[in-house]
LOTORDREN-820815 format. One record per atom (N, C-alpha, C, O): residue in one letter; x, y, z. Coordinates in pm, whole numbers, plus 50000, padded with zeros to 5 digits. Last residue first. Layout:
% residues N
AXYZ
...
//
This chain:
% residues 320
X383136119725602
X384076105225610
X383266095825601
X383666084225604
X381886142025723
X381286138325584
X382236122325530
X381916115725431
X383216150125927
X381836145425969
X381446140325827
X380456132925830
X386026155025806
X385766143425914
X384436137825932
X384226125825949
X385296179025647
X385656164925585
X385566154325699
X384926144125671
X384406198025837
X383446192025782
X383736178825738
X383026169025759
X387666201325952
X385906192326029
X385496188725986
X385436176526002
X387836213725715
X388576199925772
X387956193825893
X387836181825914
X386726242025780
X386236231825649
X386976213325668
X386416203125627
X388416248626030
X387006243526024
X386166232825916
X385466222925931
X390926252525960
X390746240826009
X388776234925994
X388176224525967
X391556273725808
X392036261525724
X391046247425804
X390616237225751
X390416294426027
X390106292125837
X390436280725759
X389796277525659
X392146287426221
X390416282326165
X390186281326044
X389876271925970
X394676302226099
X394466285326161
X393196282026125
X392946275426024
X393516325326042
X394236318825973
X394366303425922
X394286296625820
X393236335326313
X391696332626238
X392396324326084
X391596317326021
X395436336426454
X394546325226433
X393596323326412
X392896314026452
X398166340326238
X397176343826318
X396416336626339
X396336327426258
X400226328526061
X400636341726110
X399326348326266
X399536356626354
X401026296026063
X400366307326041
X400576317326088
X401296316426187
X404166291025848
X403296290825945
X402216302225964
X402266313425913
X405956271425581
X405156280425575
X404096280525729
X403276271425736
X407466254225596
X408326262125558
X407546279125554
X407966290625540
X407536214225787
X406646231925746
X407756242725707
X408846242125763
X408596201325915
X408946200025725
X408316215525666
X408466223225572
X408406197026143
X409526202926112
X409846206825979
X410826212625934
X404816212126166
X405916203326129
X407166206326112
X407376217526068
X402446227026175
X403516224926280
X404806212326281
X405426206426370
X401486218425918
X401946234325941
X403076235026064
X404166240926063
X400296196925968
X401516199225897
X402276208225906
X403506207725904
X398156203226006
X398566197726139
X400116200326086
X400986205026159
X396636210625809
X396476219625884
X397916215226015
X398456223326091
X396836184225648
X397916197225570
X397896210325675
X398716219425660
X395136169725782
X396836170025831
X397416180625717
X398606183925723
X392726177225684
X393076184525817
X394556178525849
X395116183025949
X392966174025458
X392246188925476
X393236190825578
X394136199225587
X393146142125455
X394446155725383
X393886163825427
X394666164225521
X391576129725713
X391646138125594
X392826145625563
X393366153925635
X392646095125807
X392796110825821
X392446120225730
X393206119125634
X393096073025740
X391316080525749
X391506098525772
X390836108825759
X395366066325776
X395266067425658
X393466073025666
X392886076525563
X397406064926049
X395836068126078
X395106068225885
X393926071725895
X400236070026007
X399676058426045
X398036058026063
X397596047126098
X400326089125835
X401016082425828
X400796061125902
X401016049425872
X398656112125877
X398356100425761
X399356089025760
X399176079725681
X399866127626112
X398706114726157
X398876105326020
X399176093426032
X402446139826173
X401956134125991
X400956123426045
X401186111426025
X403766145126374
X402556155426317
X401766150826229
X400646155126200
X404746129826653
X404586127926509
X403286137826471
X402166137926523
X407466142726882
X405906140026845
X405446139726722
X405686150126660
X410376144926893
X409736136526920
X408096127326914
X407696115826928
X410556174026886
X410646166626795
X410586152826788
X410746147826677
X408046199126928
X408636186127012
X408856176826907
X407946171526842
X408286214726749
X408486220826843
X409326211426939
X410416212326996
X407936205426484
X408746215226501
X409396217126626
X410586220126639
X407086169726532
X406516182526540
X407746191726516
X408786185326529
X407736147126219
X407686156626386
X407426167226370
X407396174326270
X408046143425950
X406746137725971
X406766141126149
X405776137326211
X410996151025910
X409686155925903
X408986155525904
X408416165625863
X412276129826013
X412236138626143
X411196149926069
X410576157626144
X410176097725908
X411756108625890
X411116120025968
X409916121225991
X408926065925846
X408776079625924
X410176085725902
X411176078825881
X408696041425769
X408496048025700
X408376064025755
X407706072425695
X409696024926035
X410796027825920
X410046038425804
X410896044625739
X408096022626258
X408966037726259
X409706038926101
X410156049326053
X406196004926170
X406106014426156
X406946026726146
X406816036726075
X408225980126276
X408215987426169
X407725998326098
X408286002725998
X407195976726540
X409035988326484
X408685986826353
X409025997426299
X403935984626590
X405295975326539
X406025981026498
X405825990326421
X401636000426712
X401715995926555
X402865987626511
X402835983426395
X402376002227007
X401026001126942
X400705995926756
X399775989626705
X404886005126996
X404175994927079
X402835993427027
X402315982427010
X405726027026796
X406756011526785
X405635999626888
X405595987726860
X404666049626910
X404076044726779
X404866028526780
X404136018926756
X405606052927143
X403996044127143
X404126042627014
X403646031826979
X408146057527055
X407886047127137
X406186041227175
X405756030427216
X408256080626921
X408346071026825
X407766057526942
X406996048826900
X404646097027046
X406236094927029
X407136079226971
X406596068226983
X402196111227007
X402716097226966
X404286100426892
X404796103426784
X400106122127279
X401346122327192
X402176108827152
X402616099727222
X396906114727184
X397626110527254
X398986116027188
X399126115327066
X394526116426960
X394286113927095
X395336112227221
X394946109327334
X395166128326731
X396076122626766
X395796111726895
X396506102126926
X394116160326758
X393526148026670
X394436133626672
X394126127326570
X394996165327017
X393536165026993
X393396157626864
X392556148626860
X397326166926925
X397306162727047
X395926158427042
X395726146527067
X397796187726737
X398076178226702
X397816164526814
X398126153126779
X396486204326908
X395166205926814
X395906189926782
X395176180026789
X398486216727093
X397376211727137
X396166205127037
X395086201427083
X400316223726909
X400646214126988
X399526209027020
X399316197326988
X398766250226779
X399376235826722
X399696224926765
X399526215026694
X398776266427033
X397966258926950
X397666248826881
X396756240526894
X401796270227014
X401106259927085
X399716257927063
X399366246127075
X401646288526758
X402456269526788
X402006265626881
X401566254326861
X400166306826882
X399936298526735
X400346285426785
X399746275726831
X401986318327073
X400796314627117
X400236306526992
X399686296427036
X404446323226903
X404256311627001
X403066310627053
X402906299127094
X403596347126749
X403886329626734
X403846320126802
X403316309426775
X402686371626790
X402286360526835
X402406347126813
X401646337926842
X404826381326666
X404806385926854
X403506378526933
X403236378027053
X407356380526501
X406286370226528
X405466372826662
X405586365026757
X409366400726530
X409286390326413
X407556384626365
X406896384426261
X409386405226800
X409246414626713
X408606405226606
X407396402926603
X409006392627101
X409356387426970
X408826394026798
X408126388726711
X408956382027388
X409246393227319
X409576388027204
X410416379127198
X406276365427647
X407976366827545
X407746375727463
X406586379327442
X405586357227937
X405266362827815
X406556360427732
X407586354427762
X403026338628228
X404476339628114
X404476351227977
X403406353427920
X400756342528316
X401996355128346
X402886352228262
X403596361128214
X398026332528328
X398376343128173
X400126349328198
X400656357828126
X396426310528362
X398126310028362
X398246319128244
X398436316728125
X393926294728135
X393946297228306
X395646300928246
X396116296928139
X390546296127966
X392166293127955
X392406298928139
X391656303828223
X387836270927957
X388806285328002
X389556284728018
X389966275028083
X384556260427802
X386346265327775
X386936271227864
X386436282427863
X382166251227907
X382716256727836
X383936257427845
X384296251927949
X380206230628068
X380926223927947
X381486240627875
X381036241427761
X378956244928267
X378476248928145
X379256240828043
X379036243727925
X379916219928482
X378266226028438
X378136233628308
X377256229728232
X382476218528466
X381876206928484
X380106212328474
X379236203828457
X384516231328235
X383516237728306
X382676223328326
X382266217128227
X387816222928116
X386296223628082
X385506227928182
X386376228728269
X391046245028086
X389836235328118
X388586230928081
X388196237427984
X393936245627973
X392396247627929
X391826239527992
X391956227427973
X396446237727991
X395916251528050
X394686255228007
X394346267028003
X397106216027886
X396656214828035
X396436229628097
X396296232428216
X397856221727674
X396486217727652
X395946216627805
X394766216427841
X399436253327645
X399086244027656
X398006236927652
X396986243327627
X400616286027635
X399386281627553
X400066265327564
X401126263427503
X401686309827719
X401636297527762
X400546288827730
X399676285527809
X400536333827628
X402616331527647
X402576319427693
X403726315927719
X398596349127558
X398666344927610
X399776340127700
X399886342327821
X398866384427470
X399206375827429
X399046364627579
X399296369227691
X397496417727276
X397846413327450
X398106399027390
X397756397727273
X396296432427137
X397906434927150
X398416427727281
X399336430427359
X393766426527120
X393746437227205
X395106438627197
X395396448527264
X393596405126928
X393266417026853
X393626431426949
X393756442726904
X394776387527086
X395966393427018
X395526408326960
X396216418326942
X392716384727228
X393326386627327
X394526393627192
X395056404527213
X390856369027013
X390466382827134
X391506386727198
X391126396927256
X392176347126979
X392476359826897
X392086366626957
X392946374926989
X391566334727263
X393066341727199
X393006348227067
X393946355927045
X388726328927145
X389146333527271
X390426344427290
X390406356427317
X389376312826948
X388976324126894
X388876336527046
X388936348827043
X389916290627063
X391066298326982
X390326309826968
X391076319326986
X387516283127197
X388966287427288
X390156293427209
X391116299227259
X386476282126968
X385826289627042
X386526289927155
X386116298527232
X387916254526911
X387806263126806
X387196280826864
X387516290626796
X387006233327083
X388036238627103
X388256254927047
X388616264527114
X384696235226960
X384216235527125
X385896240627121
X386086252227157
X385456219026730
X384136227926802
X384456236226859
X384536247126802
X386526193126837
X387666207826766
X386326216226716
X386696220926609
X384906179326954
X385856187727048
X386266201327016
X386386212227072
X383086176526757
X382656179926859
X383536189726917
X383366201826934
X385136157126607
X384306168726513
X383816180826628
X384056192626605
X386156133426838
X386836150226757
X385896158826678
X386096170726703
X383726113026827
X384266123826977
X385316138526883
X385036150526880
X383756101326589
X382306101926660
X382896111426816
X382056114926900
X386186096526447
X384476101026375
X383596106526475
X382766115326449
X387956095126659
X388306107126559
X387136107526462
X387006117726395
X386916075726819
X387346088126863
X387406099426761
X386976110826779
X387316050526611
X386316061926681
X385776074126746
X384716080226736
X390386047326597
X389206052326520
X387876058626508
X387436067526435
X391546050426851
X391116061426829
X389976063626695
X389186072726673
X388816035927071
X389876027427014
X390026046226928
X389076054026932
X387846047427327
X387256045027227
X388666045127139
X389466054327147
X387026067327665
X387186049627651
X386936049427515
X385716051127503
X388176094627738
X387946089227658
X387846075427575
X388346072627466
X390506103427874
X389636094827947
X388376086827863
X387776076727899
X392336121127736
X392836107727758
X391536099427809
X391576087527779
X390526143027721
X390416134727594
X390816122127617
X390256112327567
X390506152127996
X389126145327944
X389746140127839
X389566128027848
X393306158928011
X392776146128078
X391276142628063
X390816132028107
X393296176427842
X393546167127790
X393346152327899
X393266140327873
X391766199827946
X391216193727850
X391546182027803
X390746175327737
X390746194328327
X391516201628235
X391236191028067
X390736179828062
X387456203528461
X388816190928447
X388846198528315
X388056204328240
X386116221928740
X386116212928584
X387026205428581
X387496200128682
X385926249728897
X385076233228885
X385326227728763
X384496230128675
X387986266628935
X386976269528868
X386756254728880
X387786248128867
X388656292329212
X388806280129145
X387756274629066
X386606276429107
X389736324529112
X388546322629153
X389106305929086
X389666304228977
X392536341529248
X391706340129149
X390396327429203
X390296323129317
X394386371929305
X393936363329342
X392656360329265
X391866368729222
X397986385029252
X396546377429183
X395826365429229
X396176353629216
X400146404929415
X399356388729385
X398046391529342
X397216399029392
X402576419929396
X401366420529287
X400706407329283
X400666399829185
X404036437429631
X404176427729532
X402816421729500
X402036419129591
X404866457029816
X404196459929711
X403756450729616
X403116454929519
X404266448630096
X405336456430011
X405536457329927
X406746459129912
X401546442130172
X402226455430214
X403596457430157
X404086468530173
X400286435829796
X400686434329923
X401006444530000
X400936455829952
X398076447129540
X399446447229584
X399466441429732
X398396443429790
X396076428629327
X396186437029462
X397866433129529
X398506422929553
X393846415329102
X395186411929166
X395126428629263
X394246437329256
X391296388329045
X391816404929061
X393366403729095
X393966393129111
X389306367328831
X389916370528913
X390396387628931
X390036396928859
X388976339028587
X388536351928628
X389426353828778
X390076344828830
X389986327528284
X390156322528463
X389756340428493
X390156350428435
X387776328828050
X389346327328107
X389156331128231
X388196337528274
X385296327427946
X386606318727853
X387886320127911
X388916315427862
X383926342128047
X384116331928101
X384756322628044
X384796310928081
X384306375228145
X384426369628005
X384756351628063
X385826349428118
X385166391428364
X382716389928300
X383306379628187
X382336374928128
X387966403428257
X386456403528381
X385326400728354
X384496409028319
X389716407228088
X388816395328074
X387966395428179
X387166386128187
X391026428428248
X390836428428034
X389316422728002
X388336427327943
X392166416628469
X391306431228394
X390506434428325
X389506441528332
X393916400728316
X392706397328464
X391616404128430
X390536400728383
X395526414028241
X394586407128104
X393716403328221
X392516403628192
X397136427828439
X396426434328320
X395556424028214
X395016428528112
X398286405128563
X397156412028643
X396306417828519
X395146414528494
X399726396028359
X398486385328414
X397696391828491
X396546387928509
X401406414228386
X400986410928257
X399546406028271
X398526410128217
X402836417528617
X402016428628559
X401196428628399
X400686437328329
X404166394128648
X402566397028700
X402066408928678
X400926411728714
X405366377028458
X405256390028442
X404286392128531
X403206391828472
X408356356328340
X407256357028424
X406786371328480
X407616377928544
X409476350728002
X409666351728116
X408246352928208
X407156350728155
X411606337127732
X410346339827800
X410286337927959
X410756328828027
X413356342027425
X413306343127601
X411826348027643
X411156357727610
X413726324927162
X412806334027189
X412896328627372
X412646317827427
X415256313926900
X415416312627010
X415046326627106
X415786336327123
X415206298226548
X414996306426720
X414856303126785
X414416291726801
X414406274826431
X416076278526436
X416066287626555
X416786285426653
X411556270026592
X411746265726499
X413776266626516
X414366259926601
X411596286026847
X410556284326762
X411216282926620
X411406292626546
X412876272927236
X412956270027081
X411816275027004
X410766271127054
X412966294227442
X411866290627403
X412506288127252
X412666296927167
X414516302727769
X414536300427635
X413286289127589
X412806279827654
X413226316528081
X414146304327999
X413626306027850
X412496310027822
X412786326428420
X413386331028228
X413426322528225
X413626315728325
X410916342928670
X411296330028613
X411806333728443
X411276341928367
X409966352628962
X410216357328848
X411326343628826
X412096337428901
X406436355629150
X407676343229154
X408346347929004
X407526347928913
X404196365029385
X405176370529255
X406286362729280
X406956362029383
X401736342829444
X402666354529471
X403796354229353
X404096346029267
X398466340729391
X399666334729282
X400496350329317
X400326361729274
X396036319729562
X396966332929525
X397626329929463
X397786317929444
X392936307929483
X393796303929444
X394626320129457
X394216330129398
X390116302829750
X390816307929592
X391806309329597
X392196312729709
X386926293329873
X388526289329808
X389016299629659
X388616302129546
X385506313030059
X385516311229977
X386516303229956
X387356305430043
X384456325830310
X384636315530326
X384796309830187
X384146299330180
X385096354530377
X384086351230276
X383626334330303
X382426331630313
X386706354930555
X385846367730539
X384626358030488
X383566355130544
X389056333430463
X387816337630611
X386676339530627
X385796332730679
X389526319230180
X389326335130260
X388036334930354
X386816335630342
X392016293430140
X390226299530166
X390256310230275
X390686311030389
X393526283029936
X393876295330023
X392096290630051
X391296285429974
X397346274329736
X395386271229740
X394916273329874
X395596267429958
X398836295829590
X398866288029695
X397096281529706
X396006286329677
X402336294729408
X400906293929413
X400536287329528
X401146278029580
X404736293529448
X404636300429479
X402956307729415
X402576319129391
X405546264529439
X405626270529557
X404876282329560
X404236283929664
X404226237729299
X404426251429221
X404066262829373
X402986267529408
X405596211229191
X404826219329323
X405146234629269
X406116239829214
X404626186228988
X405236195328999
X404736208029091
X403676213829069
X404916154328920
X404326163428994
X405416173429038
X406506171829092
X404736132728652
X405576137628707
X404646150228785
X403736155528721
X402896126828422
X403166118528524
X403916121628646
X403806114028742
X403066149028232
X403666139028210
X403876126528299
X404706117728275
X402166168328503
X402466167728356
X403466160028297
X404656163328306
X400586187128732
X400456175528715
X400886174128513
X400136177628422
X401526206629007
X401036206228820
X401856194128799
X403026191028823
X399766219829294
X400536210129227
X400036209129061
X398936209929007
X400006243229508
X399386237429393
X400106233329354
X401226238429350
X400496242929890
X400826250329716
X400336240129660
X400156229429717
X397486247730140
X398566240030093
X399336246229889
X398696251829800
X396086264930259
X395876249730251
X397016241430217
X397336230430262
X396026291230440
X396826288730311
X396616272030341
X397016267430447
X393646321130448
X394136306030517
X394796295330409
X394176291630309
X393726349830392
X393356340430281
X394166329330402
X395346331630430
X391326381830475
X392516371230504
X392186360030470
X391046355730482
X390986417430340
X390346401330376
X391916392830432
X393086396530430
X392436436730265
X391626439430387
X391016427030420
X390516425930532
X394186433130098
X393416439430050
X391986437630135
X390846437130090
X395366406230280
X395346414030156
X394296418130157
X393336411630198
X397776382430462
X396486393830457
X396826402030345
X397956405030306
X397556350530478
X397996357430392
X396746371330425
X395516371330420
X398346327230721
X397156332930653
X397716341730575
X398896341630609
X399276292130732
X399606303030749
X398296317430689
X397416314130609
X397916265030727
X398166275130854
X398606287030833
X398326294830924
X401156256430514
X399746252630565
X399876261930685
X400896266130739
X403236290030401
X402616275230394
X401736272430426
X400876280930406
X405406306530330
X404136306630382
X403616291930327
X403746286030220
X408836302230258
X408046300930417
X406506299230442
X406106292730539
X408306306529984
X408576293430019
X408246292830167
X407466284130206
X407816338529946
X406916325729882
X407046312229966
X406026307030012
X408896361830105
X409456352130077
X408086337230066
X407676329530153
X406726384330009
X408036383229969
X408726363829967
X408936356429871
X404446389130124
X404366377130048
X405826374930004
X406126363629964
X403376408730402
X404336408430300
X404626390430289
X404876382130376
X401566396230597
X401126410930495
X402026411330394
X401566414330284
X401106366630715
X401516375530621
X401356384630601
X400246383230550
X400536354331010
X400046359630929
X400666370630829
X400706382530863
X401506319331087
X401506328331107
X400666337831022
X399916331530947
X399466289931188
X401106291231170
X400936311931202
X400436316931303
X397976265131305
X397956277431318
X399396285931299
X400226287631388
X397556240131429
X398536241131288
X398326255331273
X398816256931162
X396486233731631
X398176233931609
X398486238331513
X399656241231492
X393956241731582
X394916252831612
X395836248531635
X396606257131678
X392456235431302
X392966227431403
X393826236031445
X394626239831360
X389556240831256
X390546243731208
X391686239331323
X391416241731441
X387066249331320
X386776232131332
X388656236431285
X388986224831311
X386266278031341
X386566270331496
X386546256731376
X385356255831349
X386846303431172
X387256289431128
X387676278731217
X388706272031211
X386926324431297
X386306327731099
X386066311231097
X385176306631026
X387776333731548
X386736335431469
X386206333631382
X385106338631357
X390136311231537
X388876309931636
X388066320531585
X387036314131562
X391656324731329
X391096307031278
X389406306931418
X388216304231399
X392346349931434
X391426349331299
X390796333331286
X389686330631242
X393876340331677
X392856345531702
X391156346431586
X389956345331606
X395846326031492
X395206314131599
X393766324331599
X392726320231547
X397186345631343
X396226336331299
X395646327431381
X394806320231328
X396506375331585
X397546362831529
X397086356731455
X395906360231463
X396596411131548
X396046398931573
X396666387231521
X397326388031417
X399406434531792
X398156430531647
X397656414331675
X398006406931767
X397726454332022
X398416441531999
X397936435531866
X396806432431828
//
């Protein structure tokens, strides 16, 4: 008689409330049925499903069904599954138009790649009983990067002498992270600022969410660059400054000396040209920020490229 999850919760997990004792998976196929209570069996352990992960962005919450936040029996561990969920959509880069999609044979293979390497979400992946490729990963203790910068109590003038020299540090050693990853021909595909965390004990870096990818002869790492860019204009910026914080915080008149090239390329709504309203800014480092501009004609090709321009533009900040 096979075994139920009621039987696995009374051995592995008596305080577990056996109403809620749902069922036990071997096949992950349909994502949206497994839920709270339910257990997920793999690769000979069993994962007790808490509830799907939520992504938190822009204020707005986003349930991401087909991640699940899990604690394995066996072990009594928490960790995060990520069943096979396939997803496309178009990716503006600049006049292009670059399709990006969802790969778990991508994210299993850099899992792999990066084992022992604590600059990125560690973990394994393992087929199901019908074959489908979940990656199960290890939760990591920290807070993501831009909700530390937002938390940051300090008008931004300050922020940008006495908290950025530090960050774009510390950040700078998460880019160089992703060149590791391009030098191997391998690519992140989702390079955000909410996909980096900090480490609440070692204060280090780790990127997390390797399955998106895209194809793009031309540029096959561009988009991991540009978002770079997003995240760095974000970091010296303390905040995206869309025409509407810039109009509340500095007065509609600020917007009159601004034109759609002082935006980002990407998000044209986000102002790239800090000198515009920040005049402490070093030229060094907005001719770096510039690059992601709609006015840009010239991008980088790599991201020892990026550093190269950006580091000496530190120095100018700490020497201000």
């Amino acid at each position: 008689m096979r075994e139920s999850a009621r039987d696995l919760l009374r051995q592995y997990d008596k305080k577990f409330p056996l109403k809620h004792a749902g069922e036990i998976y071997a096949d992950t196929t349909d994502i949206v049925r497994i839920g709270y209570g339910d257990v997920i069996e793999l690769a000979g352990l069993h994962y007790l499903v808490l509830r799907d992960e939520i992504e938190r962005r822009f204020g707005v919450e986003d349930v991401k069904y087909w991640v699940k936040r899990c604690r394995c029996l066996e072990t009594n561990q928490s960790k995060i599954l990520k069943l096979v969920f396939h997803e496309t959509f178009p990716q503006k880069f600049g006049d292009a138009e670059i399709l990006c999609y969802r790969s778990e044979q991508k994210e299993a293979r850099i899992l792999d790649m990066v084992r022992g390497d604590a600059r990125f979400m560690q973990g394994f992946s393992a087929p199901d009983a019908a074959g489908n490729l979940v990656r199960v990963l290890d939760v990591i203790r920290g807070k993501r990067l831009d909700l530390t910068v937002e938390d940051i109590d300090a008008d931004h003038e300050t922020y940008f002498h006495d908290h950025l020299p530090g960050l774009l540090r510390d950040w700078a050693g998460a880019c160089r992270a992703i060149a590791s990853l391009h030098s191997r021909d391998e690519k992140h595909g989702d390079i955000r600022r909410d996909h980096l965390w900090i480490d609440y004990k070692s204060g280090g870096y780790t990127w997390i969410d390797f399955d998106f990818t895209f194809d793009c002869v031309e540029s096959p790492f561009g988009l991991d660059i540009l978002g770079l860019g997003n995240s760095l204009v974000f970091l010296a910026g303390k905040a995206d400054l869309t025409p509407g914080v810039i109009a509340e915080t500095f007065g509609e008149r600020a917007l009159d000396s601004l034109c759609p090239q002082d935006f980002s390329l990407f998000f044209r709504n986000r102002l790239v040209n800090l000198r515009t309203i920040y005049p402490y800014v070093p030229q060094s480092l907005n001719n770096v920020l510039m690059h992601f501009s709609a006015a840009s004609e010239v991008f980088y090709e790599s991201v020892d490229e990026l550093l190269g321009d950006l580091m000496p533009a530190v120095e100018d900040i700490d020497r201000a």
